[in-house]
mmJSON file of the N, C-alpha and C atoms, coordinates in Angstrom:
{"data_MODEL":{"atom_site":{
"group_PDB":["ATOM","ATOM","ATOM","ATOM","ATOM","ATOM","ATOM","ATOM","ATOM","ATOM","ATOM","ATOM","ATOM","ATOM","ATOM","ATOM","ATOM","ATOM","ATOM","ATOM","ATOM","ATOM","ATOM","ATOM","ATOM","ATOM","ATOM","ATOM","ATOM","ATOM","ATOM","ATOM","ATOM","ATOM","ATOM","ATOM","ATOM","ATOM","ATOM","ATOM","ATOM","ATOM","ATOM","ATOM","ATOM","ATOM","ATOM","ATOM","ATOM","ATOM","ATOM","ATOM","ATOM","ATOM","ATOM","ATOM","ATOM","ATOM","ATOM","ATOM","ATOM","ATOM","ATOM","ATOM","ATOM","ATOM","ATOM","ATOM","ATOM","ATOM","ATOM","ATOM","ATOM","ATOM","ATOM","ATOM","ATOM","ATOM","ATOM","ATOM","ATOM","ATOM","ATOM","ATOM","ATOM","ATOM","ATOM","ATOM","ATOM","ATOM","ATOM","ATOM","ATOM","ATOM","ATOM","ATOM","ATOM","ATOM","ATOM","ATOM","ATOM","ATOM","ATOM","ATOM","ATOM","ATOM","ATOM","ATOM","ATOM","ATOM","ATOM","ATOM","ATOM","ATOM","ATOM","ATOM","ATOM","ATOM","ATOM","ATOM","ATOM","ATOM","ATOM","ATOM","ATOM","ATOM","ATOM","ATOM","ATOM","ATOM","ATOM","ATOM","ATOM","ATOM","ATOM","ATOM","ATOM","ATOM","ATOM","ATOM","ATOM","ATOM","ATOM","ATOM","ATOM","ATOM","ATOM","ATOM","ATOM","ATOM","ATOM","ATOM","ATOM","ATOM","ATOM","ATOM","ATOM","ATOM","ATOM","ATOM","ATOM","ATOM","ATOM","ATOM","ATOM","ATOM","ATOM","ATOM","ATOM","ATOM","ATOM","ATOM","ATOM","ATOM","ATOM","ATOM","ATOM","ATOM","ATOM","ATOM","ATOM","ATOM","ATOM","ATOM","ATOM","ATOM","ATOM","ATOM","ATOM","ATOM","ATOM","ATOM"],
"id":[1,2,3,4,5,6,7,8,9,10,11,12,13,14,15,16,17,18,19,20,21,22,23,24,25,26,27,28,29,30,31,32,33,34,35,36,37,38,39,40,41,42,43,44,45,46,47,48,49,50,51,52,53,54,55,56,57,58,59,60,61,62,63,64,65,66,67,68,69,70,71,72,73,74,75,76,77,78,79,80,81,82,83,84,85,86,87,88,89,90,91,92,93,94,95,96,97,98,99,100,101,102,103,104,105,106,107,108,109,110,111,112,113,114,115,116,117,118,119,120,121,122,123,124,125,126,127,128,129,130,131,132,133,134,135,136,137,138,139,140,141,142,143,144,145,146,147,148,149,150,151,152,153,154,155,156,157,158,159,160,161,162,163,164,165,166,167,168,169,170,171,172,173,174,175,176,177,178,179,180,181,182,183,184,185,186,187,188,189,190,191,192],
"type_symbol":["N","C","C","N","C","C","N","C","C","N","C","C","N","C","C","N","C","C","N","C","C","N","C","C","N","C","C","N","C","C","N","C","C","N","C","C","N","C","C","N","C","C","N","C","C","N","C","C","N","C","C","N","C","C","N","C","C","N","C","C","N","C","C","N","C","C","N","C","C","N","C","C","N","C","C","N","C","C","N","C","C","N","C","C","N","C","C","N","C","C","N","C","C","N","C","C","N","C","C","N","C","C","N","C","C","N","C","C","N","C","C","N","C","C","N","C","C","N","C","C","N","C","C","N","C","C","N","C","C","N","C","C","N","C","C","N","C","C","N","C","C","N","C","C","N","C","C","N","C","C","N","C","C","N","C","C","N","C","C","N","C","C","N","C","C","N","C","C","N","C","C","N","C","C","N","C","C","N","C","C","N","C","C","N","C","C","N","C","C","N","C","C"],
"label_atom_id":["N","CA","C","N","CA","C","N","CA","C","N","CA","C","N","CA","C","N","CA","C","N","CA","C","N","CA","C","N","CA","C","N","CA","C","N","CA","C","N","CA","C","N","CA","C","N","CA","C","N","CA","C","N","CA","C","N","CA","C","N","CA","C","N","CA","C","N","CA","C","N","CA","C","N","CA","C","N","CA","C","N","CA","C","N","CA","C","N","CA","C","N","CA","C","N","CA","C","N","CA","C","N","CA","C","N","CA","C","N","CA","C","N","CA","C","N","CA","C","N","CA","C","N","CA","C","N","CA","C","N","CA","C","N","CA","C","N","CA","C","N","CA","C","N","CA","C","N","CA","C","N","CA","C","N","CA","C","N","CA","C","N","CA","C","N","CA","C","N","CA","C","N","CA","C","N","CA","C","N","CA","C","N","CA","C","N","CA","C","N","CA","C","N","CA","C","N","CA","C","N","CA","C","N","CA","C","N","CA","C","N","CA","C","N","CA","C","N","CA","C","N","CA","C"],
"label_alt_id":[null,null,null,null,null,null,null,null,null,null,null,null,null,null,null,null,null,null,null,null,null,null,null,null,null,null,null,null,null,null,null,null,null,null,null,null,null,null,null,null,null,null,null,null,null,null,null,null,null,null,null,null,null,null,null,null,null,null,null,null,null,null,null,null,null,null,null,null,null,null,null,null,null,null,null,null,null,null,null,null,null,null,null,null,null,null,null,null,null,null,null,null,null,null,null,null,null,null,null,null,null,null,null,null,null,null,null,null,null,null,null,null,null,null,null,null,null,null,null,null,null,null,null,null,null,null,null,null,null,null,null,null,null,null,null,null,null,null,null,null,null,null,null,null,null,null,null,null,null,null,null,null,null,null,null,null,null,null,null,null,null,null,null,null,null,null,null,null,null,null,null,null,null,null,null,null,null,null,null,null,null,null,null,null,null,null,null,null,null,null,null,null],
"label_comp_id":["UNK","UNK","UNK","UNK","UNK","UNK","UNK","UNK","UNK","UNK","UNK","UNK","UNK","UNK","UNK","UNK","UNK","UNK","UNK","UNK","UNK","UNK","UNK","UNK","UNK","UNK","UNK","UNK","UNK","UNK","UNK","UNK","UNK","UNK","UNK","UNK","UNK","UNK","UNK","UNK","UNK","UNK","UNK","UNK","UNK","UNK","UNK","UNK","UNK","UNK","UNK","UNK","UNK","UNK","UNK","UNK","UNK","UNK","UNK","UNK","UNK","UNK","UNK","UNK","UNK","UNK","UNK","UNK","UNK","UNK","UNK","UNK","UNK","UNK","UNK","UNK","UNK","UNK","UNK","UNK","UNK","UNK","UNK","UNK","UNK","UNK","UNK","UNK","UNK","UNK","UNK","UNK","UNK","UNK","UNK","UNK","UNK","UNK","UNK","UNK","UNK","UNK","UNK","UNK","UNK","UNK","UNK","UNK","UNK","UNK","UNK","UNK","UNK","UNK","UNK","UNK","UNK","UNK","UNK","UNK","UNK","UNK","UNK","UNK","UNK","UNK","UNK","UNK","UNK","UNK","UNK","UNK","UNK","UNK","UNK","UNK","UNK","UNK","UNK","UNK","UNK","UNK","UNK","UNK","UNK","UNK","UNK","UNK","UNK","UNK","UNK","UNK","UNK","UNK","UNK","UNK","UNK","UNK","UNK","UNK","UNK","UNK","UNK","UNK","UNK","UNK","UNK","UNK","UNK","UNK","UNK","UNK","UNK","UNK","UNK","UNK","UNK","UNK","UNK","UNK","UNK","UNK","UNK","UNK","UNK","UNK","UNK","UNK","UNK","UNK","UNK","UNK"],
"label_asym_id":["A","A","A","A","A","A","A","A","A","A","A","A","A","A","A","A","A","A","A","A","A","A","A","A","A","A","A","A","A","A","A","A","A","A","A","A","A","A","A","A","A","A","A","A","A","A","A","A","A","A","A","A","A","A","A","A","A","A","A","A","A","A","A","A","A","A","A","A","A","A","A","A","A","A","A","A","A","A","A","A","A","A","A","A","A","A","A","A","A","A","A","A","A","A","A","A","A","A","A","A","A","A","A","A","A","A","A","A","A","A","A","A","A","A","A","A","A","A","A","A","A","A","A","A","A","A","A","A","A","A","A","A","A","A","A","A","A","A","A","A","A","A","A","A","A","A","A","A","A","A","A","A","A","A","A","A","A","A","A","A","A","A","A","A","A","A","A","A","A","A","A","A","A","A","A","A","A","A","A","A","A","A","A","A","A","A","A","A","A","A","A","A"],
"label_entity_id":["1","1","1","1","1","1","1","1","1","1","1","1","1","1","1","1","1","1","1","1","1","1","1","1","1","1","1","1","1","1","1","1","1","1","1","1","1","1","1","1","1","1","1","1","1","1","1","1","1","1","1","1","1","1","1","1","1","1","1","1","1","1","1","1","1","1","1","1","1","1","1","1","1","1","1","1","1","1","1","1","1","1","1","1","1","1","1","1","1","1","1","1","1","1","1","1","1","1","1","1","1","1","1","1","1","1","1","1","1","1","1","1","1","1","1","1","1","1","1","1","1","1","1","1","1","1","1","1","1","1","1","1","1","1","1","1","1","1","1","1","1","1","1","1","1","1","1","1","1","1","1","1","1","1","1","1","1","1","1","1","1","1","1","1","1","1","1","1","1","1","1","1","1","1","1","1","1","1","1","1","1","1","1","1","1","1","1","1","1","1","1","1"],
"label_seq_id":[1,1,1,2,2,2,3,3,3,4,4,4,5,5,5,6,6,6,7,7,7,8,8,8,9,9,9,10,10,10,11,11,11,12,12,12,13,13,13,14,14,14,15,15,15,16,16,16,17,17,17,18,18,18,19,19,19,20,20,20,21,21,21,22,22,22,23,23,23,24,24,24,25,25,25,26,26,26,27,27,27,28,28,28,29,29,29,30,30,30,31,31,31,32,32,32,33,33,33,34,34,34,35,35,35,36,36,36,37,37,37,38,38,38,39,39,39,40,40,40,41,41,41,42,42,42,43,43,43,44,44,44,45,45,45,46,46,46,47,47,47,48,48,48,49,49,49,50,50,50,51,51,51,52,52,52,53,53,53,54,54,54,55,55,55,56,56,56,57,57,57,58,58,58,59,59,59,60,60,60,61,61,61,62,62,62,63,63,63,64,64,64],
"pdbx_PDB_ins_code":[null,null,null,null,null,null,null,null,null,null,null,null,null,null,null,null,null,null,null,null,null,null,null,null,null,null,null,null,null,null,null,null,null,null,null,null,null,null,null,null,null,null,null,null,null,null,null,null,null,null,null,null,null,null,null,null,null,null,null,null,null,null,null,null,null,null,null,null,null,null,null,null,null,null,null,null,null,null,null,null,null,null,null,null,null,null,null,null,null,null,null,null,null,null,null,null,null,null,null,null,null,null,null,null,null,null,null,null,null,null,null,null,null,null,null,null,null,null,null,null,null,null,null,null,null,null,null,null,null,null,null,null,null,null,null,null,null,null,null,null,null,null,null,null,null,null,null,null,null,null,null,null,null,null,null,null,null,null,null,null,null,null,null,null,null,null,null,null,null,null,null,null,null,null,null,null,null,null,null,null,null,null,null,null,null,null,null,null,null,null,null,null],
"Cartn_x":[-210.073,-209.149,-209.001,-208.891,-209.043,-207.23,-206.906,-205.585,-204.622,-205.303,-204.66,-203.695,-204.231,-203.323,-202.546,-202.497,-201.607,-200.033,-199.067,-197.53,-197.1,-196.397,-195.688,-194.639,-194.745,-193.913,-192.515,-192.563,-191.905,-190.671,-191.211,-190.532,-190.814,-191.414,-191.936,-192.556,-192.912,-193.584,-195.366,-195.645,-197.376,-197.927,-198.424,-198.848,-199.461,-200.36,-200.534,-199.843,-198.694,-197.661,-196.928,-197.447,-196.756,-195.639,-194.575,-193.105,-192.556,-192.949,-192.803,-193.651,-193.514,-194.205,-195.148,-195.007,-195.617,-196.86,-195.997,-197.057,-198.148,-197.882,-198.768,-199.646,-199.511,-200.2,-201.365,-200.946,-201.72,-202.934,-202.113,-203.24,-203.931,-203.856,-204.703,-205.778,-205.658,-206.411,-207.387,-206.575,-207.891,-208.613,-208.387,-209.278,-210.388,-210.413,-211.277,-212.124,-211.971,-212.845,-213.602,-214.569,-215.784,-215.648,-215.202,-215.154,-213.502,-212.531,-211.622,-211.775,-212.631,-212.991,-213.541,-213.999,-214.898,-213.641,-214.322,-213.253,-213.626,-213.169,-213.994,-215.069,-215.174,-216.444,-217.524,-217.294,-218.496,-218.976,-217.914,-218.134,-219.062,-218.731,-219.495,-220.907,-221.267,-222.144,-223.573,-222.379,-223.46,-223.78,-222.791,-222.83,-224.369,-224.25,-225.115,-226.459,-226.389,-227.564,-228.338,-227.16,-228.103,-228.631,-227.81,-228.464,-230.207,-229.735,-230.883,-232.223,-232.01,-232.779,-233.297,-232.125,-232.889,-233.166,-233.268,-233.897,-235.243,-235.437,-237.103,-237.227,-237.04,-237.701,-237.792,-237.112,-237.378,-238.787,-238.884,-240.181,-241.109,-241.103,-242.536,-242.91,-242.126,-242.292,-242.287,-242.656,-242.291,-244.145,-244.446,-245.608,-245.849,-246.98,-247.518,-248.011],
"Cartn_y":[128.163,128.573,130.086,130.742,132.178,132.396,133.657,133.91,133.973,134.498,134.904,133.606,132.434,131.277,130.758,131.324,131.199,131.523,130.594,131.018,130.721,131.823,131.738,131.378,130.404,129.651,129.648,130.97,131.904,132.671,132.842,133.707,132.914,132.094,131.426,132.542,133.491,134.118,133.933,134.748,134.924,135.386,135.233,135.899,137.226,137.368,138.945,139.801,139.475,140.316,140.948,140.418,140.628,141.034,140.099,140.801,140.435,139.788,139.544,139.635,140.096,140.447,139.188,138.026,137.076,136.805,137.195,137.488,138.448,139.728,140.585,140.217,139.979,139.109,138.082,137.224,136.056,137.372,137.577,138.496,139.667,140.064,140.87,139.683,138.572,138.189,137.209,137.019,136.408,137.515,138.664,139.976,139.933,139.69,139.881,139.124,137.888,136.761,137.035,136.949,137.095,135.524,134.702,133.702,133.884,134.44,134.574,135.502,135.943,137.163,136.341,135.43,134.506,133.948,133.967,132.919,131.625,130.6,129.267,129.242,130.185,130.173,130.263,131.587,132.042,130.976,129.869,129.17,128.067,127.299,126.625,127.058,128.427,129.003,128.84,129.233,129.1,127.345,126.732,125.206,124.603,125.146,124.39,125.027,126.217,127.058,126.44,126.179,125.25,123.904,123.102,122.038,121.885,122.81,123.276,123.469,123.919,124.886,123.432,122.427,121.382,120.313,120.508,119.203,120.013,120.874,121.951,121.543,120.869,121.39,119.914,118.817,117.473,117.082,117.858,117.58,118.124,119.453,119.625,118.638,118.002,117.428,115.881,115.53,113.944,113.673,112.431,112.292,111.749,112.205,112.104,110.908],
"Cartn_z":[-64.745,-63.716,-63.794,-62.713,-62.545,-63.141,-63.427,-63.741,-62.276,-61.377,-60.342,-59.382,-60.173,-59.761,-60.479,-61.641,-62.977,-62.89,-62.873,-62.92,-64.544,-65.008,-66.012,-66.855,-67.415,-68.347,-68.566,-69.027,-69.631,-68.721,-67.438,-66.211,-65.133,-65.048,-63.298,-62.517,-62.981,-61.85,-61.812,-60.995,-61.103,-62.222,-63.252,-64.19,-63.989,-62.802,-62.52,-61.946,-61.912,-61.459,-62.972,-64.074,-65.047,-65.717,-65.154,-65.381,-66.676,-67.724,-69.127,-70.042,-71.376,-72.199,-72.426,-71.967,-72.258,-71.206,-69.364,-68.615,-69.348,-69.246,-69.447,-70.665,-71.487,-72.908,-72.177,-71.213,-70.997,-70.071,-69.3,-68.568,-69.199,-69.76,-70.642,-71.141,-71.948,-72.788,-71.5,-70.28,-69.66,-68.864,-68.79,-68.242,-69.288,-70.594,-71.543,-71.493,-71.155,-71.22,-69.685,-70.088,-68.935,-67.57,-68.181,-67.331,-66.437,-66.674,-66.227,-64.716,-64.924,-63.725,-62.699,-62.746,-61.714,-60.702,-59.699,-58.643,-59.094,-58.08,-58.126,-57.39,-56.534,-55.331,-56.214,-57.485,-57.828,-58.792,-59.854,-60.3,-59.989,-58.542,-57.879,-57.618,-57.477,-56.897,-57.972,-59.073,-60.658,-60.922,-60.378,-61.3,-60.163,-58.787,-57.742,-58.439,-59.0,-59.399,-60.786,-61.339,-62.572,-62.645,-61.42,-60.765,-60.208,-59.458,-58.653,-59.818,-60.689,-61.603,-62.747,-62.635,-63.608,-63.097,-61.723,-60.454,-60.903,-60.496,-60.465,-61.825,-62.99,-64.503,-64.567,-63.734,-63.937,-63.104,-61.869,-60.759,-61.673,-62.027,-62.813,-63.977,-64.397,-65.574,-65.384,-64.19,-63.522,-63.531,-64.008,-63.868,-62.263,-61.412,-59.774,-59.893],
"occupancy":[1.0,1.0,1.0,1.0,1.0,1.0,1.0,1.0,1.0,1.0,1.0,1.0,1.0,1.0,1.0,1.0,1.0,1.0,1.0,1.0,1.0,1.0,1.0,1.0,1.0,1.0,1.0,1.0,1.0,1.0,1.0,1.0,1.0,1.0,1.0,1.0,1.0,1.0,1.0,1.0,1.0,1.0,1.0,1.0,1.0,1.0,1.0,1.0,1.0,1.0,1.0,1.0,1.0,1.0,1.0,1.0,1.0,1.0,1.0,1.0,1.0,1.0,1.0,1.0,1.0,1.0,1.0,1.0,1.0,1.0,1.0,1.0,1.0,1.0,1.0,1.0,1.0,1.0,1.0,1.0,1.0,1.0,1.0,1.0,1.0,1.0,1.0,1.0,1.0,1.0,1.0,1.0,1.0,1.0,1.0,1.0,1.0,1.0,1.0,1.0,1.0,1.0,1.0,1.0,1.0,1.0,1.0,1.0,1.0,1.0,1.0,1.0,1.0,1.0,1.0,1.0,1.0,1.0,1.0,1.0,1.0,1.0,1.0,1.0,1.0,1.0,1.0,1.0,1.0,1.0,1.0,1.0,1.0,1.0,1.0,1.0,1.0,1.0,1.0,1.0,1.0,1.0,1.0,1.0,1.0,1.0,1.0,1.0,1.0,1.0,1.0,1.0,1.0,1.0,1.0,1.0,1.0,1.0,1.0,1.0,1.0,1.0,1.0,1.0,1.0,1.0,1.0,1.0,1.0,1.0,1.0,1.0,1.0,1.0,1.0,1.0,1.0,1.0,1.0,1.0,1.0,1.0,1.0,1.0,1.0,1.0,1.0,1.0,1.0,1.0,1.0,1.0],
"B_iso_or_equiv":[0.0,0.0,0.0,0.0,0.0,0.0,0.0,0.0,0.0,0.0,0.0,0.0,0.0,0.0,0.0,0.0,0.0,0.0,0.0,0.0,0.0,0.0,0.0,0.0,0.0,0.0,0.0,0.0,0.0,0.0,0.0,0.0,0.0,0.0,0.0,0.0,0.0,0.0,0.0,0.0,0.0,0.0,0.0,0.0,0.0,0.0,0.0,0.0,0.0,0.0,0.0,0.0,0.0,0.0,0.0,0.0,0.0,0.0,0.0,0.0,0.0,0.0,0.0,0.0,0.0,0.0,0.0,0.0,0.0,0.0,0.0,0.0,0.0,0.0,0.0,0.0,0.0,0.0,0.0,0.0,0.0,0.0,0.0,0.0,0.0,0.0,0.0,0.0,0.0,0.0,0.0,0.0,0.0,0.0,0.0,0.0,0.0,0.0,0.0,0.0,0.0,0.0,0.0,0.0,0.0,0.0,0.0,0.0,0.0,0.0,0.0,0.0,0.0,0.0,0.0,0.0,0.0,0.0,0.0,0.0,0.0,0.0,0.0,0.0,0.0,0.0,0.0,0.0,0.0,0.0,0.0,0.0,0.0,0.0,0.0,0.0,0.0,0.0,0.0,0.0,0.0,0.0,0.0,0.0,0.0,0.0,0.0,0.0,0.0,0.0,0.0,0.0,0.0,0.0,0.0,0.0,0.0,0.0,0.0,0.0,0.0,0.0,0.0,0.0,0.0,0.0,0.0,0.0,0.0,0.0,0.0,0.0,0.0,0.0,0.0,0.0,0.0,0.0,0.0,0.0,0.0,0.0,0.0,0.0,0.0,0.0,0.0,0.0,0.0,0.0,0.0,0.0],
"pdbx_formal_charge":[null,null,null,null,null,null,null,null,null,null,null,null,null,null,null,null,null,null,null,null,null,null,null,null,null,null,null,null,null,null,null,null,null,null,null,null,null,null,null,null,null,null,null,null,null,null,null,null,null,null,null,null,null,null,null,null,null,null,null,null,null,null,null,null,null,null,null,null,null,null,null,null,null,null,null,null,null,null,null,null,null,null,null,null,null,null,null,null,null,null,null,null,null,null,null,null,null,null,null,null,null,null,null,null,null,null,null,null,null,null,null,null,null,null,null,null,null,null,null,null,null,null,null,null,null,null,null,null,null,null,null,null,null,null,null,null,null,null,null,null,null,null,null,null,null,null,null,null,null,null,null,null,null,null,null,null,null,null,null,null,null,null,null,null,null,null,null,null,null,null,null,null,null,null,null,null,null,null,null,null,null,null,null,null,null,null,null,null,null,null,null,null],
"auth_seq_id":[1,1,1,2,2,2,3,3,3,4,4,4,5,5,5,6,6,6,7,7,7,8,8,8,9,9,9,10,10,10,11,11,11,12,12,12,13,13,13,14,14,14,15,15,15,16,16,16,17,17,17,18,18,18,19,19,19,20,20,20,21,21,21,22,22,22,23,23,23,24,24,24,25,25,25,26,26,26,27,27,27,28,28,28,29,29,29,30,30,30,31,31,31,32,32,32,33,33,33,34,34,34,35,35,35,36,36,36,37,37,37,38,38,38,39,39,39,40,40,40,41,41,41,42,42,42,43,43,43,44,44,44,45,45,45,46,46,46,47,47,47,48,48,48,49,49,49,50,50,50,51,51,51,52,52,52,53,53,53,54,54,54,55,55,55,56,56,56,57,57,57,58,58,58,59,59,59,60,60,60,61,61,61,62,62,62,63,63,63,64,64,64],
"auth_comp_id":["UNK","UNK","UNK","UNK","UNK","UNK","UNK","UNK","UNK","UNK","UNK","UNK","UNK","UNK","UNK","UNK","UNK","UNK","UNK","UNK","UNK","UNK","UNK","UNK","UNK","UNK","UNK","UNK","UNK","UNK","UNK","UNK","UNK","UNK","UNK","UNK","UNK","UNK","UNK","UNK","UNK","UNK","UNK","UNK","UNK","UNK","UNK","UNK","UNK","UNK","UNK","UNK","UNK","UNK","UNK","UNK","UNK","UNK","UNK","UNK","UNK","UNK","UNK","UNK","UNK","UNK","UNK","UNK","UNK","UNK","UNK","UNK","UNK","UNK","UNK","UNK","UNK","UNK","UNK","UNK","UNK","UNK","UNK","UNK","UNK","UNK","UNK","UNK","UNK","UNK","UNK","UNK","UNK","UNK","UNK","UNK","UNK","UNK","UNK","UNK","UNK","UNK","UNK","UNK","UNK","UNK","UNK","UNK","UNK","UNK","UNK","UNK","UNK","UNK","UNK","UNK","UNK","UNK","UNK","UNK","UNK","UNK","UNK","UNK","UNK","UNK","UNK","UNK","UNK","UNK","UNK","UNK","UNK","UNK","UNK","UNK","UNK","UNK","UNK","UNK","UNK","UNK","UNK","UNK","UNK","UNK","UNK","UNK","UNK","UNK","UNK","UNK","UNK","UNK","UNK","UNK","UNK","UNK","UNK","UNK","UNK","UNK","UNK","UNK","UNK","UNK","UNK","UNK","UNK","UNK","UNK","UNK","UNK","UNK","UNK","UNK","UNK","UNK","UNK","UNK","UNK","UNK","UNK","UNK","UNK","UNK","UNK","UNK","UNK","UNK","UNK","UNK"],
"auth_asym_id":["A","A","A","A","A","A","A","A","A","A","A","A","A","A","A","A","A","A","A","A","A","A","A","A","A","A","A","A","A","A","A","A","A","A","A","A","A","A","A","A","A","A","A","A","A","A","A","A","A","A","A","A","A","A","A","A","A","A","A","A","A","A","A","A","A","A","A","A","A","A","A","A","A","A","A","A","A","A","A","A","A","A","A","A","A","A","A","A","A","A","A","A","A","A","A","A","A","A","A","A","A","A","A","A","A","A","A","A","A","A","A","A","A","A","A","A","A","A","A","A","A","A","A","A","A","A","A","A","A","A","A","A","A","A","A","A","A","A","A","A","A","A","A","A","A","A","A","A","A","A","A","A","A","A","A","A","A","A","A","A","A","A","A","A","A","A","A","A","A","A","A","A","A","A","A","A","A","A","A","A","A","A","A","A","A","A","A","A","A","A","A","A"],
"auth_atom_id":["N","CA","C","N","CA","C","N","CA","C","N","CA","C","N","CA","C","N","CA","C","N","CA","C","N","CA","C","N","CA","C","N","CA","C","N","CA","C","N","CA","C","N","CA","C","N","CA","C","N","CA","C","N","CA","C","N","CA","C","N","CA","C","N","CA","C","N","CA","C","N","CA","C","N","CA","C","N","CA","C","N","CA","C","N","CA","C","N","CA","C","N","CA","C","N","CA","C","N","CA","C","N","CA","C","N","CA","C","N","CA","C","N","CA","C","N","CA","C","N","CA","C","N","CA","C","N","CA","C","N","CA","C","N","CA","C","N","CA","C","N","CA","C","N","CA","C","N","CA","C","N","CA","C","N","CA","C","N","CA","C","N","CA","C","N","CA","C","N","CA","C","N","CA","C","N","CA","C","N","CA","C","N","CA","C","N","CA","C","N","CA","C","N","CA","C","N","CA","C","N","CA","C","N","CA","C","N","CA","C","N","CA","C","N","CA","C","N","CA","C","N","CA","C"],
"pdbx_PDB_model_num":[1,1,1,1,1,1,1,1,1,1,1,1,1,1,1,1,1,1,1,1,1,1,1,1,1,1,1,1,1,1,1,1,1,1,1,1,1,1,1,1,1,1,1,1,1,1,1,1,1,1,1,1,1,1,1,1,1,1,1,1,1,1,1,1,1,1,1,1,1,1,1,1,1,1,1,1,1,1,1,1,1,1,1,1,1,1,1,1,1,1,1,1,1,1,1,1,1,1,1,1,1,1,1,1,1,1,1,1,1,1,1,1,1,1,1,1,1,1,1,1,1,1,1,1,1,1,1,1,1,1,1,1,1,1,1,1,1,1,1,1,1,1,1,1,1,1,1,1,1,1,1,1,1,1,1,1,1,1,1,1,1,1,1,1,1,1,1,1,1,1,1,1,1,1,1,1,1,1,1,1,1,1,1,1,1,1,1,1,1,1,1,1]
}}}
């Protein structure tokens, strides 16, 4: 899940709005993580891509 849909525990607010030390904490540590940066679009985009990529590695490898 991206942060930007993330509400906080702690305060009820948006987590990227960061109005508690606890917001700002969560959001910092998911800026770091490389998967936090992704939307879901781009997520989907990768998951159809590795599909795609092991349909092609099952056909070459399917006896004719």
């Amino acid at each position: 899940m991206t942060y930007d849909r993330l509400v906080c525990a702690n305060c009820a607010a948006p987590v990227t709005e960061g109005r508690c030390p606890v917001c700002r904490a969560n959001r910092e540590r998911l800026q770091q993580s490389p998967w936090g940066a992704l939307n879901p679009v781009a997520l989907l985009a990768l998951l159809l891509l590795l599909v795609a990529a092991a349909a092609l590695v099952a056909a070459a490898h399917s006896p004719a």
